[in-house]
KEKE-3310 file (N, C-alpha, C; in steps of 0.2 Angstrom, whole numbers, plus 5000, padded with zeros to 4 digits):
npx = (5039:5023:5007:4999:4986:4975:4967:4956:4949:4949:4938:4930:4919:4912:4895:4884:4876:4882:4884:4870:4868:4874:4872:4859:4859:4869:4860:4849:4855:4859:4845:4837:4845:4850:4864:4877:4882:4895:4902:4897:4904:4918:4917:4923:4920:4914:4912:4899:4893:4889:4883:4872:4866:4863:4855:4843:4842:4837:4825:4818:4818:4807:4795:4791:4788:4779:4769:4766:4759:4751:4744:4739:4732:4722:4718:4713:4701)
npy = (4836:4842:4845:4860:4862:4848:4840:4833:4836:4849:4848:4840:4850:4855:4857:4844:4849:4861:4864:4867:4876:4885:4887:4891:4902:4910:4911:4918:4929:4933:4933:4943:4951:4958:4955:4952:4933:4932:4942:4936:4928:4931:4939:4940:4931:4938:4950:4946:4942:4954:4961:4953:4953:4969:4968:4960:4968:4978:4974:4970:4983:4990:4981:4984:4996:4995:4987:4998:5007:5001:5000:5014:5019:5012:5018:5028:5028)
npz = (4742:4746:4738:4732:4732:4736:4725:4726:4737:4733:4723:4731:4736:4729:4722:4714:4707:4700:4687:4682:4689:4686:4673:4673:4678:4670:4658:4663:4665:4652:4646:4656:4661:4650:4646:4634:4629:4624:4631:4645:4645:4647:4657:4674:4686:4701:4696:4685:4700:4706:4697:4695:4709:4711:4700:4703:4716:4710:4706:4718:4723:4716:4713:4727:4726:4719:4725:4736:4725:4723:4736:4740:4730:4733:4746:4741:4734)
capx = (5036:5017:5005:4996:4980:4972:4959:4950:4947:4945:4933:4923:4914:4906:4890:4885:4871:4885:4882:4864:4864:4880:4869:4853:4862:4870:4855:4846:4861:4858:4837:4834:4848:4854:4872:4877:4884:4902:4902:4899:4910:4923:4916:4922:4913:4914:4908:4893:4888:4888:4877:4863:4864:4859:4849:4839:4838:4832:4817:4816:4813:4802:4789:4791:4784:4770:4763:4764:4757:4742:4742:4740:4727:4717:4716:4710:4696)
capy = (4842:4843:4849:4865:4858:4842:4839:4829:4841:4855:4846:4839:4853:4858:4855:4841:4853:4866:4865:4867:4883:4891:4887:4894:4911:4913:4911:4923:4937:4936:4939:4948:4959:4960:4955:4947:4928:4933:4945:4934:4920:4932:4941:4939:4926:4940:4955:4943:4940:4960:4962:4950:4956:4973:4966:4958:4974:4985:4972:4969:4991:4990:4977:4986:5002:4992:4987:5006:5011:4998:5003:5021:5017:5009:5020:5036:5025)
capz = (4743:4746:4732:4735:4735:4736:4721:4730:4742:4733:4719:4733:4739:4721:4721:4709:4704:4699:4680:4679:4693:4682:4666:4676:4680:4663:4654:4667:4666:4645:4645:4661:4662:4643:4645:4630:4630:4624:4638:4652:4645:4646:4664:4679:4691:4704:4692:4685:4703:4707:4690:4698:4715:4709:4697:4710:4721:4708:4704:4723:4724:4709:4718:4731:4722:4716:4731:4738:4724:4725:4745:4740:4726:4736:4750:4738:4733)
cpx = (5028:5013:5000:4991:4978:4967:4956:4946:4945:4937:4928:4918:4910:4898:4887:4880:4872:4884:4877:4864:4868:4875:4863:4855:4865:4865:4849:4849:4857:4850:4835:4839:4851:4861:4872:4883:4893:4903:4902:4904:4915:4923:4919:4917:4910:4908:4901:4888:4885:4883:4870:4865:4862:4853:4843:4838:4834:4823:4815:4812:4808:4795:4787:4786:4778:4766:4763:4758:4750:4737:4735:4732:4720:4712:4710:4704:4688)
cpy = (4841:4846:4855:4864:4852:4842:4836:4834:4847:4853:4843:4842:4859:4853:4850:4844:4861:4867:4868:4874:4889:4891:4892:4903:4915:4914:4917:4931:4940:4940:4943:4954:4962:4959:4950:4939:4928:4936:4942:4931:4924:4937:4937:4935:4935:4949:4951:4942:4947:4962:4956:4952:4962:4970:4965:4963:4978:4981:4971:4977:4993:4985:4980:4995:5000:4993:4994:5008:5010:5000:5010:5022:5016:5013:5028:5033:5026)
cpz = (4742:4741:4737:4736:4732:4730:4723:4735:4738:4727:4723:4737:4734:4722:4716:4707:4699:4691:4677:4683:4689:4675:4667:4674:4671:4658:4657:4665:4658:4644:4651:4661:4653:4642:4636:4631:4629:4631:4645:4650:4646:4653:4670:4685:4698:4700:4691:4692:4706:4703:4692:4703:4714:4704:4701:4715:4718:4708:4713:4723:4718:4711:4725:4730:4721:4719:4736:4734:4727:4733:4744:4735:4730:4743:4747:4735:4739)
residu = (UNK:UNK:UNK:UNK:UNK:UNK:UNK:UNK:UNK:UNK:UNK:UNK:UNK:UNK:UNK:UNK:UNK:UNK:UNK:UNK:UNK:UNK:UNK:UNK:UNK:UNK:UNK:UNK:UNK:UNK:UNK:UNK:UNK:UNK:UNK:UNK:UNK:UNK:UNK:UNK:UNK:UNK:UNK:UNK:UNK:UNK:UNK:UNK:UNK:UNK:UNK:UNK:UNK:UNK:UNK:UNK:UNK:UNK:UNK:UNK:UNK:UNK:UNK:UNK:UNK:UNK:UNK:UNK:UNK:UNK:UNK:UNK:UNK:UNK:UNK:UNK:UNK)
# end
């Protein structure tokens, strides 16, 4: 009988960078969005990436606000 998956295969398509980008993000989750360190360890990989994709859109519409305002600012001058 065949094993279900090959570890070779499945461990050679991790990035050898995967440590420092999971360490990056989880450190990101804790001071930008406030999650605390038990909580992710115990989050979902799928839920944490839900919690930084909004995260990232509110600051993408909040930069976005900015530069209107400064538009708008600048026009009433």
């Amino acid at each position: 009988m065949k094993p279900f998956l090959n570890s070779t295969l499945l461990f050679s398509s991790i990035s050898p960078d995967f440590k420092r980008y999971l360490v990056d993000e989880i450190i990101s989750c804790v001071k930008f969005i406030g999650i605390s360190h038990d909580t992710l360890m115990r989050m979902p990989t799928y839920l944490r990436k839900i919690y930084i994709g909004k995260h990232n859109e509110f600051i993408a519409d909040e930069k976005e606000k900015m530069k209107q305002n400064q538009k708008n600012r600048g026009k009433k001058k």
